[in-house]
N, C-alpha and C positions, 0 to 999 in steps of 0.2 A: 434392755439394751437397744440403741439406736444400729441397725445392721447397717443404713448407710453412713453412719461415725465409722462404725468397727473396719468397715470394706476400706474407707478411703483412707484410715491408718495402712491398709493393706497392700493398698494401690500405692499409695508415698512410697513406702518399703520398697517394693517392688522396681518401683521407677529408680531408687537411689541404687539398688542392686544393679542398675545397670549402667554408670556411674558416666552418667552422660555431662555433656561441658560446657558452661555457657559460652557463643560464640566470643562476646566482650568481654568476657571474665566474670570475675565477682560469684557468688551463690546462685542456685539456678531458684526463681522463684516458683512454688511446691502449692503458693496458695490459690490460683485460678482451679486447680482441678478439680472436678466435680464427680461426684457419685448418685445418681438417681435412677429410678424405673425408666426403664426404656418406656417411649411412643404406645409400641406394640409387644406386648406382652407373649408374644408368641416368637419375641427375637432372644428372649432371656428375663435373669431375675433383675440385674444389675447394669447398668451402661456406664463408662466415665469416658469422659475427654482429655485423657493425661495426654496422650499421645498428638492428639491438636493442637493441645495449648502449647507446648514445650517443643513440636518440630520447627518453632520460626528461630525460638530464642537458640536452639541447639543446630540448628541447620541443618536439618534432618528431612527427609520426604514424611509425610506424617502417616504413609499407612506402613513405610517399613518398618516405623519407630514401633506404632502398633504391634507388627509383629511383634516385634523385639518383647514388648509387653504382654503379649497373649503368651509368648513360650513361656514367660518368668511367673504368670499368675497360675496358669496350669501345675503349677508344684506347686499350689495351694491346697490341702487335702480338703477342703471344702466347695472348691470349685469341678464342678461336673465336665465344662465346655467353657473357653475362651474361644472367641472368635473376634475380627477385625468387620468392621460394616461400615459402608460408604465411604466419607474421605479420610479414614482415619477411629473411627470409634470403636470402644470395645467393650464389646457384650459378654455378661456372664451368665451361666447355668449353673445353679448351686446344685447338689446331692439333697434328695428327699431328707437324707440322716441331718443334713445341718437344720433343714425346718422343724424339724420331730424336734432338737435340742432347743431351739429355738422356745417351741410350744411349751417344754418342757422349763424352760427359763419364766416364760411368761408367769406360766401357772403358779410357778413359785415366790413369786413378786405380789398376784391377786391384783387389788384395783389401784396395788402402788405404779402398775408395769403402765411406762411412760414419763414415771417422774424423773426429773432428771438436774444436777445442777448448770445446766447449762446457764443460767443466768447470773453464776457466781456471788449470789445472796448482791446483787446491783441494788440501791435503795429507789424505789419506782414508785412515785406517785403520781396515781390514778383519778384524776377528778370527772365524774361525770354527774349530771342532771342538773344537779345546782340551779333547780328552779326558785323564781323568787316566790317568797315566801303569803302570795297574795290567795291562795285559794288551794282547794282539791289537786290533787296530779293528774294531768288529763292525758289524753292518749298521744298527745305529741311528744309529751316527756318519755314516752315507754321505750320506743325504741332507741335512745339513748342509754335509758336506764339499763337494758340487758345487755345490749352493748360493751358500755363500760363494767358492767358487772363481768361478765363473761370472760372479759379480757384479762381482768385482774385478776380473775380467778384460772386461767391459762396462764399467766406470766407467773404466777404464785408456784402451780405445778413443775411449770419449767425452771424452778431454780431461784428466781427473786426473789426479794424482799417487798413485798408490795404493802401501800397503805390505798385502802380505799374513803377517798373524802371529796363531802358534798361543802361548798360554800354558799352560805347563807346570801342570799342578797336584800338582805336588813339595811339597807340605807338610802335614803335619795326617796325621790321624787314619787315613786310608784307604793314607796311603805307610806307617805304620807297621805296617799288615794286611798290605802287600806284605811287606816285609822279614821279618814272622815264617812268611808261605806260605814265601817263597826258604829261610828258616833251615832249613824241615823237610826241601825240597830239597836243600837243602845237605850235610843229615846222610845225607839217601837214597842220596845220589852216594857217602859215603864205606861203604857197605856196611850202614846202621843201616834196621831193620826199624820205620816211621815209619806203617804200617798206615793207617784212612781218614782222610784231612786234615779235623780239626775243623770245628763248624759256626764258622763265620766270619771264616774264613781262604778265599785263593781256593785251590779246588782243580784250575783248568786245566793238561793237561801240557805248556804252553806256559813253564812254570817249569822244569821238570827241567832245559832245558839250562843256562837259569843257575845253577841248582844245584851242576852238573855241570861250569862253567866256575871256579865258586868253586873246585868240590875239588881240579880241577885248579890251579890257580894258588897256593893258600893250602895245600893240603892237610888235614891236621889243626889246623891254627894260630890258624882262628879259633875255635876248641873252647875253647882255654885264653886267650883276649882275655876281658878282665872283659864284661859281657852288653851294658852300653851302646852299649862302643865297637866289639863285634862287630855292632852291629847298624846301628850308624852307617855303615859301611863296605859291610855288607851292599847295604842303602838303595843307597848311592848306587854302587855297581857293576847294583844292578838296576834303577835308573832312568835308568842309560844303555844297559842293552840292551834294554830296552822302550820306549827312543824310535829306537832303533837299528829296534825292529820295527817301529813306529807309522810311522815314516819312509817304509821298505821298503814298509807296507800302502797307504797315501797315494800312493806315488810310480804302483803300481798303479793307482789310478784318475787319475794325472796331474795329481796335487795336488801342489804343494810352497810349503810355505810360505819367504816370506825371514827371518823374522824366529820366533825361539822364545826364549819370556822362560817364565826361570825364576821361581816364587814363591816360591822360597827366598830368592831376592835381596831382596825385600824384608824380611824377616826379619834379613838378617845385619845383623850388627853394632848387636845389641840391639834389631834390629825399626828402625835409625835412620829409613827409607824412611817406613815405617807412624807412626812419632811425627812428622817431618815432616808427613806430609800432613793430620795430625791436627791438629799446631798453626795449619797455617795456612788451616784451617777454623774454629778455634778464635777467629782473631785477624780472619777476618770473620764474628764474630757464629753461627755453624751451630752453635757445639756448648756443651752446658750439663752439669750435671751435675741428678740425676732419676731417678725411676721410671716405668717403660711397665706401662699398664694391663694386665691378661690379655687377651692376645689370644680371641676369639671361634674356637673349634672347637678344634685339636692345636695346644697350643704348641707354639714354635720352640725348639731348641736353645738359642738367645741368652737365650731369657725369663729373666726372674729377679725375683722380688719384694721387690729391694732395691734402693739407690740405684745408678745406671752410670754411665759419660759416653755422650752420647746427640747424634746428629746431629739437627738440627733441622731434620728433613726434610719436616715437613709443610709449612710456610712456602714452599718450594721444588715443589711438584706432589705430595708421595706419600700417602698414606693413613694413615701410621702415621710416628711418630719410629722410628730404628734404632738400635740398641745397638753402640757403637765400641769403649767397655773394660769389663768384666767388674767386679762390685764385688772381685774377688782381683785386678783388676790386668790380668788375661789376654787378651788384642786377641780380637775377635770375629773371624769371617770375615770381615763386613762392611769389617771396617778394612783388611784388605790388598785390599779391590775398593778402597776410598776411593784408596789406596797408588796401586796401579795406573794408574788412572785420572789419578790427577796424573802419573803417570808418563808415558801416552802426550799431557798435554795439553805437559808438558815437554818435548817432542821435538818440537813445533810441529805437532803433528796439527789438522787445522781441524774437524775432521769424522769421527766415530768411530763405526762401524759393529760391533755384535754379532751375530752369528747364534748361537744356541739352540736347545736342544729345546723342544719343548711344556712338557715340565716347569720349567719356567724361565719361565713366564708370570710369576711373582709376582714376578721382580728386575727387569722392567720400567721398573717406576715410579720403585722406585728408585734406578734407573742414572738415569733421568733427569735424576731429583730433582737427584743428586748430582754432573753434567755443569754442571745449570746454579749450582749452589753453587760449584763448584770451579773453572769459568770466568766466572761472572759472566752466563751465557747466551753467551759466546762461541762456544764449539764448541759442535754440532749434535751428537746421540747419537740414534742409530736403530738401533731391538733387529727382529731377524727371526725370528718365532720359526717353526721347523720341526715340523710334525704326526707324528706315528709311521710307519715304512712296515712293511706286514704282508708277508710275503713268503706266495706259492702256487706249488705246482706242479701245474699242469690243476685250479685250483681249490681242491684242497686244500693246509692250512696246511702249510708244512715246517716240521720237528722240528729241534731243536738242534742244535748241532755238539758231536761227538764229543769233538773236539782244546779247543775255548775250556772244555766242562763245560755254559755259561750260556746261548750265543748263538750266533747263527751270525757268523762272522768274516767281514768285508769282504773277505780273500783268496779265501775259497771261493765267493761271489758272483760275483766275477769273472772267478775263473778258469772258470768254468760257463758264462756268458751275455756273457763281455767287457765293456770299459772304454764303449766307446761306449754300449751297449745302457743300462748303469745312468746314467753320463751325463746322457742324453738324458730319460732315463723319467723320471728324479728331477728335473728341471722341468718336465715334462710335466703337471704340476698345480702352483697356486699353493701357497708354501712352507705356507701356515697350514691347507693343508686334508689329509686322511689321504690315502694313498696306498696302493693295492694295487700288491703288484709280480711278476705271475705272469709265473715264469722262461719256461712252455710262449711264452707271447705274445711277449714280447719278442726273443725266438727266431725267431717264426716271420716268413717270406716273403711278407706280403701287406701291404694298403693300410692294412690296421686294428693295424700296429703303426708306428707313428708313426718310431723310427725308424732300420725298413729304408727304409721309403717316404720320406725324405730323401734318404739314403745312397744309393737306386737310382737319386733325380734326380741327383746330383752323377757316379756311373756313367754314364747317360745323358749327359750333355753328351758326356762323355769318346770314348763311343763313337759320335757324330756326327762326332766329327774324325777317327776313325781309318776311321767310312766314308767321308769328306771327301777324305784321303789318298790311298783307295785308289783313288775309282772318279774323282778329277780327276790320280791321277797326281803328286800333290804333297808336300811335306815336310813343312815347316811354312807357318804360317797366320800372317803377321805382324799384330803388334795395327795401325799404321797402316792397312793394308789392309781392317782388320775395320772401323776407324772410316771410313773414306775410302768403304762404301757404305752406312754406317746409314740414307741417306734414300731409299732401295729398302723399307722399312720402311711399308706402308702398311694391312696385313691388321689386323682389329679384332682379332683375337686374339694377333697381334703386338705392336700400342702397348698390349691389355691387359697382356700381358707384363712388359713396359716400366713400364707403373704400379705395378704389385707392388712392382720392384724399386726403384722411386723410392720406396717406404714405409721402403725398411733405414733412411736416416739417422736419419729423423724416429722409429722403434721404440729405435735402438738410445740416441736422445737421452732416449726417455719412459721407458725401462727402469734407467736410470740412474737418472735424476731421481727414479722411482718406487720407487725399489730393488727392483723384480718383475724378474730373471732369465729368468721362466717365459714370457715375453712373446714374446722371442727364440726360441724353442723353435715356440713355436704360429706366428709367422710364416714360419720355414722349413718347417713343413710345411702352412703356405697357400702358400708360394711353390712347395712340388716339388708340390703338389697343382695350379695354376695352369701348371706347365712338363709336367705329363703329360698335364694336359687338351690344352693345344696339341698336343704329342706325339701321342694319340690321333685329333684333325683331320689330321692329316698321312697318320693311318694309312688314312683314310676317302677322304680326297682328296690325290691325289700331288700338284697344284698348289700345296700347301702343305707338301711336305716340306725339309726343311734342305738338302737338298743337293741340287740343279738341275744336271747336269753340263751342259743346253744354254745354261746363263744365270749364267756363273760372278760376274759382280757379284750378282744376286740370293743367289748362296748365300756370297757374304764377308759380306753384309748379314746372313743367318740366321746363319749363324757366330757371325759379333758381339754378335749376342742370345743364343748358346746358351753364350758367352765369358762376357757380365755373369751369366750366371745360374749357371754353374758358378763365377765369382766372387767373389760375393756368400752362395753354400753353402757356400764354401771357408772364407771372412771368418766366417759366422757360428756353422759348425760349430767353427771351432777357439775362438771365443770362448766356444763351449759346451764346450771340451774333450777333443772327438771328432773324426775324421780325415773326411776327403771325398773317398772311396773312387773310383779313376779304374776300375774292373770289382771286377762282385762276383758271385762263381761258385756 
């Protein structure tokens, strides 16, 4: 249960009991009002602004309206203390007994408490990484990669319908770089002295094998295939073992996409997809035929200062009209994103989500643009874009990888520092801001790496129960039982507990809605930072440790708190990814 949903149902109620009247007439609008934590924790559990928002429309002083609202929420049997603070807001104190229910709800939920339909099963697709398909995944992809995982995996929780899908970028100019790299390969494998691979070819020894697999399979035969069609074949044998690797690298960090759309498919059959989505841009008015002025600083590949067919995308949000055919005739880039784009709005996606790198700021606008041309503004399009991440080791930068030539590959990342560690770190800052990622830290055993100091609380619970076991003598811990003494729950640092944990639904509802992933991240490490403080009281004062062997309902009651909280790190660890370690040695 969302306690700020439940409250602001309460607070509406409240507000219409007192049957106030819009100055102009008409309905008094109910939806500006807000319910969240107060600033300061020590003014109450709850704050809303009903009485702010509604003294202009109602013409009211807004702190006597407050009253008027703090007398009506005090007949709440779950509220302790209304009070009025500063111009107008109103603070509440709930009853220990409503957190104890609370705890008691939770527990009864397990690592469901959170899920919620708030997304109304929305059809949402997620695309991230969608690296081209030229090589290994290197560490620039990564933070994308969790990113968009993460996300999808939050909006899924919260109710959506989510599709997770990478697009191939199988076509154009850079697949055609691959296939003459592989050709030199190819020739190396049959014994030919192919000496340093030209500038502009890739030279990672991540090709050899497919080199090596061609020689084998084909032997000398595609030597004597005219040049096209050896090359066509080439292509497409090497762009299935380099999504064969791209797959394997991904499955590594516990990515997996459902969904992998080729951009060749748009293309076939004379580009039909691509002239499709053209004409029926065409046929609502978007597309004209025209010259685009010179662009201000490096033209774009597309430029050209002759007549094109031209999307009429200023009209729509973007800065500039975009170029769809070439005065030869030749489809821009831009036209198979158009393609696309119709393509996921034809699948009945409602809600289209990209994640990007930094460099990809400038297709922005007109993804937008082109969302709401190609739907009418039906579907929503929201671009993420992701900062660079620098990698250190004790500070200093680390050097290339040996095996990619270019970059450091996502496999050797991980196999260094593990899944969790990058995980965790790569939302450990919001997506749009840089990112250092020093291997020594995230490594290391202490509170100032964000996150072991999770992963040690979700340990921690684990080994309360197996002292629990030992020194009561016991097996297992039934959940009934845990819930049957949550109202033994009366230590402030107990129901503080308890409030943390009643923040998951309401973060995991704003992270969604916000598309910030990173949110999630920073809550579970206020939450194991909030379960090791109590932890630490305990150590200070035995009256406060979890396990009372003279008082065994007292400690089914701690239990049950120490349940929701390994819980709830269980829930939000795996939504980030990452496992919820029961000991860590």
């Amino acid at each position: 249960m969302n306690i700020f949903a439940d409250f602001s149902e309460r607070i509406t109620k409240a507000v219409e009991a007192l049957d106030l009247t819009p100055k102009e007439g008409g309905a008094l609008d109910l939806t500006r009002i807000a319910v969240e934590p107060p600033r300061d924790a020590t003014h109450g559990d709850l704050a809303t602004n009903a009485a702010m928002v509604l003294a202009k429309p109602t013409g009211q002083n807004p702190r006597a309206l407050a009253e008027r609202l703090v007398a009506e929420l005090s007949k709440d049997a779950d509220v302790a203390k209304a009070e009025v603070a500063g111009p107008g807001f109103v603070n509440l104190k709930l009853h220990d007994s409503f957190w104890q229910k609370h705890l008691a709800d939770l527990l009864s939920r397990g690592t469901d408490y959170g899920r919620s339909g708030f997304g109304k099963k929305k059809r949402v697709n997620v695309e991230y990484v969608s690296a081209n398909p030229t090589g290994p995944m290197h560490v620039g992809h990564c933070r994308g990669a969790v990113v968009g995982d993460a996300l999808a995996n939050i909006l899924g929780f919260a109710g959506y319908d989510v599709t997770k899908e990478y697009y191939i970028n199988d076509a154009g100019v850079q697949i055609d770089v691959l296939g003459r790299s592989v050709t030199l390969r190819y020739r190396e494998a049959l014994g030919e002295q192919i000496g340093e691979i030209p500038a502009g070819l890739y030279p990672g020894d991540y090709l050899v094998p497919v080199g090596q697999a061609l020689a084998k399979e084909f032997g000398r035969d595609l030597l004597q295939k005219p040049e096209e069609e050896a090359l066509a074949l080439i292509k497409d044998r090497t762009i299935d073992a380099m999504m064969v690797m791209i797959r394997e690298d991904l499955a590594l960090l516990n990515v997996r996409h459902e969904v992998f759309f080729s951009e060749r498919t748009l293309h076939a059959d004379n580009a039909k997809a691509i002239r499709s989505a053209i004409s029926d841009l065409t046929l609502k008015g978007h597309v004209y035929k025209g010259k685009l002025p010179p662009p201000k600083g490096e033209k774009p590949d597309d430029w050209e200062d002759r007549e094109q067919t031209l999307f009429r995308s200023t009209e729509v949000g973007d800065d500039m009209d975009r170029a769809l055919v070439k005065s030869d005739g030749a489809f821009t880039y831009f036209a198979a994103d158009v393609a696309y784009l119709k393509d996921k709005v034809d699948r009945g996606f409602e809600e289209l989500v990209f994640v990007l790198g930094a460099d990809h700021g400038g297709y922005v606008k007109r993804m937008e643009a082109l969302a709401r041309a190609v739907t009418d503004g039906a579907v929503k399009l929201d671009v993420l874009l992701c900062q660079l991440v620098k990698l250190f080791r004790d500070g200093e930068p680390v050097r290339m990888s040996k095996r990619a030539g270019e970059f450091i590959t996502l496999r050797e990342v991980v196999e260094e520092v593990g899944r969790d560690a990058i995980r965790f770190m790569m939302l450990y800052r919001k997506s749009d801001a840089p990112l250092d990622f020093d291997f020594a830290k995230v490594t290391e055993q202490s509170k100032d790496n964000p996150v072991f100091y999770v992963q040690y609380a979700s340990a921690r619970c684990h080994s309360v129960f197996r002292q629990a076991k030992e020194q009561l003598g016991q097996g297992e811990f039934a959940r009934a039982g845990l819930i049957g003494a949550v109202e033994r729950l009366t230590d402030e640092g107990e129901i503080a507990l308890v409030k943390k944990l009643a923040e998951y639904p309401r973060l995991i509802e704003s992270a969604a809605q916000s598309m910030e992933p990173h949110r999630l991240a920073f809550y579970l490490y206020d939450l194991a930072s909030t379960f090791h403080g109590h932890w630490n009281r305990g150590t200070d004062n035995h009256d406060l440790r979890f396990v009372k062997v003279n008082d065994p309902e007292l400690t089914y009651a701690r239990l049950g708190l120490v349940q929701a909280v390994s819980d709830v790190l269980t829930s939000g660890l795996a939504l980030i990814g990452a496992d919820a370690p029961t000991e860590m040695r």
